[in-house]
LOTOR-948296 format. One record per residue: residue number from 1; x, y, z of N, C-alpha, C, CB in turn; residue in three letters. Coordinates in Angstrom, 3 decimals. Glycine has a CB too. Layout:
{NUM; {X; Y; Z}; {X; Y; Z}; {X; Y; Z}; {X; Y; Z}; ala};
...
***
This chain:
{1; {-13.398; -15.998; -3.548}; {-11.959; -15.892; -3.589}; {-11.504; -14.669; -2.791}; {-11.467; -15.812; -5.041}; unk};
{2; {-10.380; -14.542; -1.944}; {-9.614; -13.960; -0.934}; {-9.345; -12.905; -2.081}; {-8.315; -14.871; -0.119}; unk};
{3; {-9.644; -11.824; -1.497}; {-8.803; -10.340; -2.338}; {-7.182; -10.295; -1.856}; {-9.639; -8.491; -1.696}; unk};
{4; {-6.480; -10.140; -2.807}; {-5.053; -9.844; -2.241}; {-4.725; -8.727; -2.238}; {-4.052; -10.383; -2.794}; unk};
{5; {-3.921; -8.540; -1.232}; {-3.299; -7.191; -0.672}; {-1.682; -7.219; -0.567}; {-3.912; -6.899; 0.870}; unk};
{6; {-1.079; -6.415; -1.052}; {0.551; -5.841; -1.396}; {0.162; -4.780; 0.365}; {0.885; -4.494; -3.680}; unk};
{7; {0.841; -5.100; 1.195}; {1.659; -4.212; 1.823}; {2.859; -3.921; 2.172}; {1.400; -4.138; 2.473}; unk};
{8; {3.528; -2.425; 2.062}; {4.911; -2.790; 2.038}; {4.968; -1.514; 3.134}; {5.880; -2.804; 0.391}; unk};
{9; {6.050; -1.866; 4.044}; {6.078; -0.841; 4.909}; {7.374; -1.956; 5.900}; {4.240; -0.293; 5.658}; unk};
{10; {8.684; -0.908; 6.481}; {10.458; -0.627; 6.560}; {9.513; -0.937; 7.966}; {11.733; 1.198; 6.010}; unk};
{11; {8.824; -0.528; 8.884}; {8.603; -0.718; 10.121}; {8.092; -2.551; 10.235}; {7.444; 0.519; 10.582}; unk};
{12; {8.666; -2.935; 11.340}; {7.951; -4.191; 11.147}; {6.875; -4.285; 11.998}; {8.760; -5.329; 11.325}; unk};
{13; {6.782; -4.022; 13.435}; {5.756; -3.679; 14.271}; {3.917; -2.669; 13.077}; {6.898; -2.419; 15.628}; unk};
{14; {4.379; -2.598; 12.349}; {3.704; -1.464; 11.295}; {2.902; -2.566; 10.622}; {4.876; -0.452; 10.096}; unk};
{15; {4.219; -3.327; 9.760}; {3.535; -3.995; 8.648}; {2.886; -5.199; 9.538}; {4.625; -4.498; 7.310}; unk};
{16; {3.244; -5.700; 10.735}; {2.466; -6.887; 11.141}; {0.883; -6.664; 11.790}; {3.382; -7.602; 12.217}; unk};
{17; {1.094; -5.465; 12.225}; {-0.384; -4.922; 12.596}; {-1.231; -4.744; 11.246}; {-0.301; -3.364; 13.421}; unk};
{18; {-1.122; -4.300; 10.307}; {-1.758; -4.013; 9.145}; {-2.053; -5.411; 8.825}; {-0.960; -3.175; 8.090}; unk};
{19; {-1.103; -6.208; 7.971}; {-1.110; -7.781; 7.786}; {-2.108; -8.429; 9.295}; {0.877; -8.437; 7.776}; unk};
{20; {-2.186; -7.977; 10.277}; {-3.054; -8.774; 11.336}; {-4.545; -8.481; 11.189}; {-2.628; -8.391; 12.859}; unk};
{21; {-4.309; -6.938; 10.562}; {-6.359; -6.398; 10.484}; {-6.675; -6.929; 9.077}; {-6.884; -4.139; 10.466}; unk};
{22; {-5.836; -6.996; 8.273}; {-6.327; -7.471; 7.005}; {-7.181; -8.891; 6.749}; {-5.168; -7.530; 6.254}; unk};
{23; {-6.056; -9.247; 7.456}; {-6.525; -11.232; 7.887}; {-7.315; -11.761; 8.463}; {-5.830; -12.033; 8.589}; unk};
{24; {-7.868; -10.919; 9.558}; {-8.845; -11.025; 10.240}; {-9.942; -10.530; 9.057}; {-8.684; -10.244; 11.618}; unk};
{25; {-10.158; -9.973; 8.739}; {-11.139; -9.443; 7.657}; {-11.178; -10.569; 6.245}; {-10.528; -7.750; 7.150}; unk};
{26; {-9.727; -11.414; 6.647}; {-10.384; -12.339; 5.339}; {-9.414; -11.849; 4.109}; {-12.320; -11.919; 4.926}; unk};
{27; {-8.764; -10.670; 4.358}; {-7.817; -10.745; 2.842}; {-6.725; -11.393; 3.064}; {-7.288; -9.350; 2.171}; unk};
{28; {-6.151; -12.049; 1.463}; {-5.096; -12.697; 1.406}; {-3.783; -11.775; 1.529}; {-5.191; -13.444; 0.244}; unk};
{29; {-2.456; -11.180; 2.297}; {-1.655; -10.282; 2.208}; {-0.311; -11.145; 1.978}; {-1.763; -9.343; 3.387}; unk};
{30; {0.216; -10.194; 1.515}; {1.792; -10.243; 0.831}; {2.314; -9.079; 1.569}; {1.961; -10.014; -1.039}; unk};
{31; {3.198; -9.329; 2.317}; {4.227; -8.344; 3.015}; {5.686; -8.180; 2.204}; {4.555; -8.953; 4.590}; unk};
{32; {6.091; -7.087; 2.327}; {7.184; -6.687; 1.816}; {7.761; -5.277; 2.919}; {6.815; -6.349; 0.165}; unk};
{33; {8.988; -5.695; 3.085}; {9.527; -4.965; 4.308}; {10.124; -3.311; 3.572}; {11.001; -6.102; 5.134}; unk};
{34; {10.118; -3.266; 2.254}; {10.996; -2.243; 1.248}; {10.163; -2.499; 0.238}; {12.697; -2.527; 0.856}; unk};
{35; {10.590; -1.188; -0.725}; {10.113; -0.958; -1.932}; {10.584; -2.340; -3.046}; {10.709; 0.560; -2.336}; unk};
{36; {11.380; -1.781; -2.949}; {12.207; -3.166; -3.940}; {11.766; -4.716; -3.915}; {13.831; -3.357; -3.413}; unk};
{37; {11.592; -4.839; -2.456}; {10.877; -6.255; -2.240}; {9.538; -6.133; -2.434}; {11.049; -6.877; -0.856}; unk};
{38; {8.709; -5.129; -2.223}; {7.551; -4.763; -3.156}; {7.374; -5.206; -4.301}; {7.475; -3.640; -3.405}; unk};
{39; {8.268; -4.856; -5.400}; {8.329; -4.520; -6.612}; {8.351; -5.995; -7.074}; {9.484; -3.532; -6.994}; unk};
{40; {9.745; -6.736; -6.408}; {9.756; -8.317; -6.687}; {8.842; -8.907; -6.480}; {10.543; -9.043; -6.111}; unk};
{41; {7.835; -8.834; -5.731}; {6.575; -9.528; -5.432}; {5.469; -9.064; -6.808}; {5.982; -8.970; -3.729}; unk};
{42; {5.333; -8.019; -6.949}; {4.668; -7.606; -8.567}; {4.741; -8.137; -9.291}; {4.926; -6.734; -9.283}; unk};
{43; {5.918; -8.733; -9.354}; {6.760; -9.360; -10.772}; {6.067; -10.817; -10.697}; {8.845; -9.463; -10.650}; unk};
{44; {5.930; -11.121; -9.436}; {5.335; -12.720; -9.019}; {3.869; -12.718; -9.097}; {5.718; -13.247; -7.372}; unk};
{45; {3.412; -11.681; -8.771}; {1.328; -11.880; -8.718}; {1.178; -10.459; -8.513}; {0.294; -13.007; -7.055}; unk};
{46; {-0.128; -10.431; -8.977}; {-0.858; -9.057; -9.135}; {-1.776; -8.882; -7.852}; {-1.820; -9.002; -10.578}; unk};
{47; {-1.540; -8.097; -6.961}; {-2.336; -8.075; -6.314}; {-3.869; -7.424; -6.275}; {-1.714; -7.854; -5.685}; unk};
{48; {-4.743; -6.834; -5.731}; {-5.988; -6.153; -5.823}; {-6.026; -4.999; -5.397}; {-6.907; -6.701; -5.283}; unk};
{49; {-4.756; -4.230; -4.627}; {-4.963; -3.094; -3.912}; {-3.302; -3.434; -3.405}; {-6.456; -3.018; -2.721}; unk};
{50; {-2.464; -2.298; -2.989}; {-1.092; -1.869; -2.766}; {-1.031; -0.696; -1.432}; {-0.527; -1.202; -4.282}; unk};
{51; {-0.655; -1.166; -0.590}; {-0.662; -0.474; 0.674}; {0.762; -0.105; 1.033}; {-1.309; -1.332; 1.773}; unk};
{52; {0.989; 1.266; 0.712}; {2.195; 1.712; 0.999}; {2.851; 2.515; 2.193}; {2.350; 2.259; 0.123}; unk};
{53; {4.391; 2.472; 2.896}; {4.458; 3.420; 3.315}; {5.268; 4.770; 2.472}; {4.853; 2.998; 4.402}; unk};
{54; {5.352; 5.673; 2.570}; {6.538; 6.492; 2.049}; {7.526; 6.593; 2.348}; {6.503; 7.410; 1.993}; unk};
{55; {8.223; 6.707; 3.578}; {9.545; 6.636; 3.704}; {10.506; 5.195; 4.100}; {9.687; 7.609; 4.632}; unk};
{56; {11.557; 5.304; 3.251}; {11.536; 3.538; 3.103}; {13.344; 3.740; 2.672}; {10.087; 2.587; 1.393}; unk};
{57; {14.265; 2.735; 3.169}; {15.510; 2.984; 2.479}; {15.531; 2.195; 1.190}; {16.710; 2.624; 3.360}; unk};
{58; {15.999; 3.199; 0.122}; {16.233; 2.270; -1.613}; {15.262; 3.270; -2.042}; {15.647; 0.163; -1.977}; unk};
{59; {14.482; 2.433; -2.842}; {13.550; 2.969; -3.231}; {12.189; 3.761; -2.041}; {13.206; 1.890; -4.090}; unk};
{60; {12.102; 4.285; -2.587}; {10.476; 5.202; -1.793}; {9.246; 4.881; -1.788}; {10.066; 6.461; -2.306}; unk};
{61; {8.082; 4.880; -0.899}; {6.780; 4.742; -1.559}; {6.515; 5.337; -2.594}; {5.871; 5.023; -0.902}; unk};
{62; {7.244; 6.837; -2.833}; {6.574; 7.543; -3.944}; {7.116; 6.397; -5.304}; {7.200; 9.446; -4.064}; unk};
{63; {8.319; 6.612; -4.996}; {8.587; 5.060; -5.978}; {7.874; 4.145; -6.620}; {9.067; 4.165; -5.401}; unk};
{64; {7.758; 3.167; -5.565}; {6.676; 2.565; -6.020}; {5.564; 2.737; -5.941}; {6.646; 1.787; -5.823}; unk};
{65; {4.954; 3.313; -5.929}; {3.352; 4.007; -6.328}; {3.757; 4.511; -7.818}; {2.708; 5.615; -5.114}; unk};
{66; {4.588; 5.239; -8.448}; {4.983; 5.785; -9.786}; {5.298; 4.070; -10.407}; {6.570; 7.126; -9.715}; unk};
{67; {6.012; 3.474; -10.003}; {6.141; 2.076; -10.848}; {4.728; 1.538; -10.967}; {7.147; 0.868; -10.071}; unk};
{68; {4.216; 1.007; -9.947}; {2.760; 0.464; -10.430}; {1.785; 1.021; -11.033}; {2.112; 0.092; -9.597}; unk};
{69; {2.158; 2.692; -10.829}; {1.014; 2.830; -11.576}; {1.310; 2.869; -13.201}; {0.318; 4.099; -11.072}; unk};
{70; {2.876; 2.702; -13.822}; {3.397; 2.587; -14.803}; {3.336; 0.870; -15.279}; {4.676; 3.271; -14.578}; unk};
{71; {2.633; 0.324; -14.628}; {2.965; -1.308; -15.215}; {1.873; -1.649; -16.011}; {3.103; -2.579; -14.014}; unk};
{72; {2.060; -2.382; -17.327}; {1.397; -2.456; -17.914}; {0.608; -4.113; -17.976}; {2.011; -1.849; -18.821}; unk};
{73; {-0.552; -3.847; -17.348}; {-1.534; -4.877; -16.862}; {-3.244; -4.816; -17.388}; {-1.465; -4.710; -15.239}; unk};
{74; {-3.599; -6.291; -16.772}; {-4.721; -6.469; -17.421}; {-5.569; -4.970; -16.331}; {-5.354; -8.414; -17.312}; unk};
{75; {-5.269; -4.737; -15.191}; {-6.207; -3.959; -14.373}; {-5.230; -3.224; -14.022}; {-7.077; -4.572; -13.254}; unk};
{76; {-5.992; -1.974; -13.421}; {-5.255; -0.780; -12.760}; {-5.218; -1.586; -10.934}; {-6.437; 1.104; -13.000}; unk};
{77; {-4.133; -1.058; -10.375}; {-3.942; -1.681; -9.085}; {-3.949; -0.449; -8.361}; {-2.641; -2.615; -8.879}; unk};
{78; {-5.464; -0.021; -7.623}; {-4.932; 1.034; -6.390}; {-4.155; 0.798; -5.246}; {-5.923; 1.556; -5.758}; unk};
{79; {-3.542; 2.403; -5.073}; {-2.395; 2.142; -4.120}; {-3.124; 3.397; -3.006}; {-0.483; 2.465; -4.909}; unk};
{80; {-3.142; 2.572; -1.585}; {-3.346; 2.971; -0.403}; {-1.997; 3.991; -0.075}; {-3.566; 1.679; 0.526}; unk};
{81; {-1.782; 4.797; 0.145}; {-0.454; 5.532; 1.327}; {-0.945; 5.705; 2.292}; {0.272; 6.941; 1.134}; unk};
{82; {0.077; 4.607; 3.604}; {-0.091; 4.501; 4.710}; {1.352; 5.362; 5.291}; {-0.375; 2.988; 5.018}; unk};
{83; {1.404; 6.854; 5.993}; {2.066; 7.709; 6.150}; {2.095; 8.578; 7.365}; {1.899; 8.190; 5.260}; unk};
{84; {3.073; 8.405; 8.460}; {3.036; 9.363; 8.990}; {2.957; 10.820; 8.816}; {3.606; 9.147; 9.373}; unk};
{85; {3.790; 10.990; 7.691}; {4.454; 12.030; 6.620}; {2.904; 12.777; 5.519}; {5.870; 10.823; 5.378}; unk};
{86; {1.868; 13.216; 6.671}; {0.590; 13.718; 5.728}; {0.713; 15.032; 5.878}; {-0.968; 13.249; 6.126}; unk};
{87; {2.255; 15.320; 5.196}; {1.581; 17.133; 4.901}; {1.305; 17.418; 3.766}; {2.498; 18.407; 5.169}; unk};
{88; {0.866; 18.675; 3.488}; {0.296; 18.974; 2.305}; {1.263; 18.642; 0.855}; {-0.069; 20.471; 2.476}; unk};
{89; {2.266; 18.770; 1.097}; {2.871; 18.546; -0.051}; {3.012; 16.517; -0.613}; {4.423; 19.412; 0.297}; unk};
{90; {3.104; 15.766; 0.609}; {3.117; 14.494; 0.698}; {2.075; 14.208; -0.228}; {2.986; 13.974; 2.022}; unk};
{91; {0.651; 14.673; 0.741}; {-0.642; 14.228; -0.564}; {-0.776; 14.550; -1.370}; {-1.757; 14.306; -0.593}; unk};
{92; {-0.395; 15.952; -1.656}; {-0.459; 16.506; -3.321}; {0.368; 15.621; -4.373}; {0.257; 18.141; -3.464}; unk};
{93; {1.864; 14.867; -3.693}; {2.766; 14.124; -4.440}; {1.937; 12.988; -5.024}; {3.969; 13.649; -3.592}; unk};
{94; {1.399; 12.639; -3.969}; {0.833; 11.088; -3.441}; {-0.852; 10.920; -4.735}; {0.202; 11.244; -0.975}; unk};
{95; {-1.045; 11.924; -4.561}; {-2.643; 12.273; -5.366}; {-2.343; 12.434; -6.964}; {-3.464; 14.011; -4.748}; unk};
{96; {-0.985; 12.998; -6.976}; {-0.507; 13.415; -8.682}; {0.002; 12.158; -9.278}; {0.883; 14.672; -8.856}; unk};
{97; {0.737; 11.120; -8.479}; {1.123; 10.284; -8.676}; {-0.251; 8.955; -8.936}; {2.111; 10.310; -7.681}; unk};
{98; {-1.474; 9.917; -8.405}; {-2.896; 8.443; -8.635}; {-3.074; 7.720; -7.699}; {-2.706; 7.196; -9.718}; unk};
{99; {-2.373; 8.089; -6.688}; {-2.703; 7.230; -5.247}; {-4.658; 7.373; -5.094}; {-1.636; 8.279; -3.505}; unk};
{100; {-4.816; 6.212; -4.873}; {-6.246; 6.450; -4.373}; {-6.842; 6.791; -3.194}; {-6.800; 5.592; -4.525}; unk};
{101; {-6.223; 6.555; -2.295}; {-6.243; 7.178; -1.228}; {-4.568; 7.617; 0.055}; {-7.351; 6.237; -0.704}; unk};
{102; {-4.982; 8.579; 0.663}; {-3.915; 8.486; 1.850}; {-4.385; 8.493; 3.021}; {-2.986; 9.482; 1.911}; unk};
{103; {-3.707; 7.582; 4.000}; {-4.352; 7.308; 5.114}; {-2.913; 7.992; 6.434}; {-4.842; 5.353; 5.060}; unk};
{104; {-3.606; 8.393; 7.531}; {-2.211; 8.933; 7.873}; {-2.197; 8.407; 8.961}; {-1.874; 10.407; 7.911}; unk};
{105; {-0.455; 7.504; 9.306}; {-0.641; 6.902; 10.674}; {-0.519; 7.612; 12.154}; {0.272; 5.919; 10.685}; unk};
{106; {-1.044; 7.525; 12.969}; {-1.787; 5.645; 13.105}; {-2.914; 5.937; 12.688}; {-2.035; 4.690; 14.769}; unk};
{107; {-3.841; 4.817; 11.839}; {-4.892; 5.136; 11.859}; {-5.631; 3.887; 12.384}; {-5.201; 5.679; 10.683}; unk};
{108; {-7.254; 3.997; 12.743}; {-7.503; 2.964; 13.204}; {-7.862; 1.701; 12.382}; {-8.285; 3.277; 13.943}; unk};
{109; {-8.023; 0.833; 13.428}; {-8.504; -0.304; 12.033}; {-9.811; -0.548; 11.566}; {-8.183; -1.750; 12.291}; unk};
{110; {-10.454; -0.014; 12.181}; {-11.665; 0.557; 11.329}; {-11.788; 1.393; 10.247}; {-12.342; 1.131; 11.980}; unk};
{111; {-10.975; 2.702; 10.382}; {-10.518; 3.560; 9.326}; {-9.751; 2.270; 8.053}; {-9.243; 4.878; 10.142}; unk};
{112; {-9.143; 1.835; 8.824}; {-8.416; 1.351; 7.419}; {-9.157; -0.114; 7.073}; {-6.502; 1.115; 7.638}; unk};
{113; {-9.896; -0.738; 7.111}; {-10.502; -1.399; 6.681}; {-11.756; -0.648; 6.019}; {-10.612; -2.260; 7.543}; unk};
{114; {-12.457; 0.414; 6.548}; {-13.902; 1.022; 5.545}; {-13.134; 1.319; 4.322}; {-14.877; 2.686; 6.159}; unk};
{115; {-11.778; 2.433; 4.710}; {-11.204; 2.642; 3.364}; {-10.982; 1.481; 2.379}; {-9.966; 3.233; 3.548}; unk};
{116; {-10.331; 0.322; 2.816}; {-9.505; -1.066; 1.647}; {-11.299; -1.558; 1.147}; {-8.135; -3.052; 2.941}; unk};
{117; {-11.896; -1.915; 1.998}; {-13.063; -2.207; 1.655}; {-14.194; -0.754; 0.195}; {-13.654; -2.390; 3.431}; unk};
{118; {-13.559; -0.046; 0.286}; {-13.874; 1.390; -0.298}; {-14.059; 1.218; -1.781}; {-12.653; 2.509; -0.013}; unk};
{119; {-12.113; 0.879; -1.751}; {-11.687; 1.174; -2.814}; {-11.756; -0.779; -3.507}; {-10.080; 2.182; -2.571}; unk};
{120; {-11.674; -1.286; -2.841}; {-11.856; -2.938; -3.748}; {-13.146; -3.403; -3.014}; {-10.310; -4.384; -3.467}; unk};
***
C-alpha cells in the first residue's frame, strides 16, 4: 500500500515539484495550496507524514503543524517543514512545536526523499 503524503505549500510551481518527486517514488500525495485547505483534507483522511511550508496567507505552517500535532488520532502524523525561512528562530519554533524535521528550500530531491523516506 502507497504511503500518503499531506503537502501544503501557497507556491504552486513549489507544491507541483514536491507532488512530482513524491510520485515518482511511489507515494500517494494530497496537495493543498493553504493551511486551511490542509486542515480540510485532515478532516477527510489521515495521512502518513505532512509536508509543510511556513509562510502561507490565513493560517501559517506554524499553524498547522500546532493543529496536527493537537489532533486526536489513532497515530502521531510527522510534519516535514519545507522553508525558505531557516533561521534560527524558525527551527527552534518549528522543533518546539514537534516538527520532525526541517528542510530548507530549495532542497534537492534526493535530500528530500532520504529525509520522507527517514521519517516513514
Amino acid at each position: 500500500m502507497k504511503k500518503k503524503i499531506l503537502v501544503v505549500d501557497d507556491t504552486l510551481h513549489v507544491l507541483e515539484e514536491v507532488r512530482d518527486i513524491l510520485e515518482m517514488e511511489n507515494f500517494e500525495v494530497i496537495a493543498a495550496t493553504n493551511a486551511i485547505e490542509g486542515m480540510l483534507k485532515l478532516s477527510k483522511e489521515t495521512p502518513d507524514l505532512v509536508i509543510t511550508d511556513l509562510r502561507m496567507p490565513g493560517l501559517t505552517g506554524f499553524d498547522l503543524l500546532g493543529r496536527v500535532k493537537s489532533m486526536d488520532l489513532d497515530k502521531e502524523i510527522p510534519v516535514i517543514v519545507l522553508s525558505a525561512n531557516a533561521d534560527k528562530e524558525n527551527i527552534k519554533k518549528a522543533i518546539s512545536l514537534k516538527a520532525s524535521h526541517y528542510l530548507k528550500k530549495p532542497c534537492s530531491a534526493d535530500e528530500l526523499i532520504e529525509t520522507v523516506r527517514t521519517i516513514i
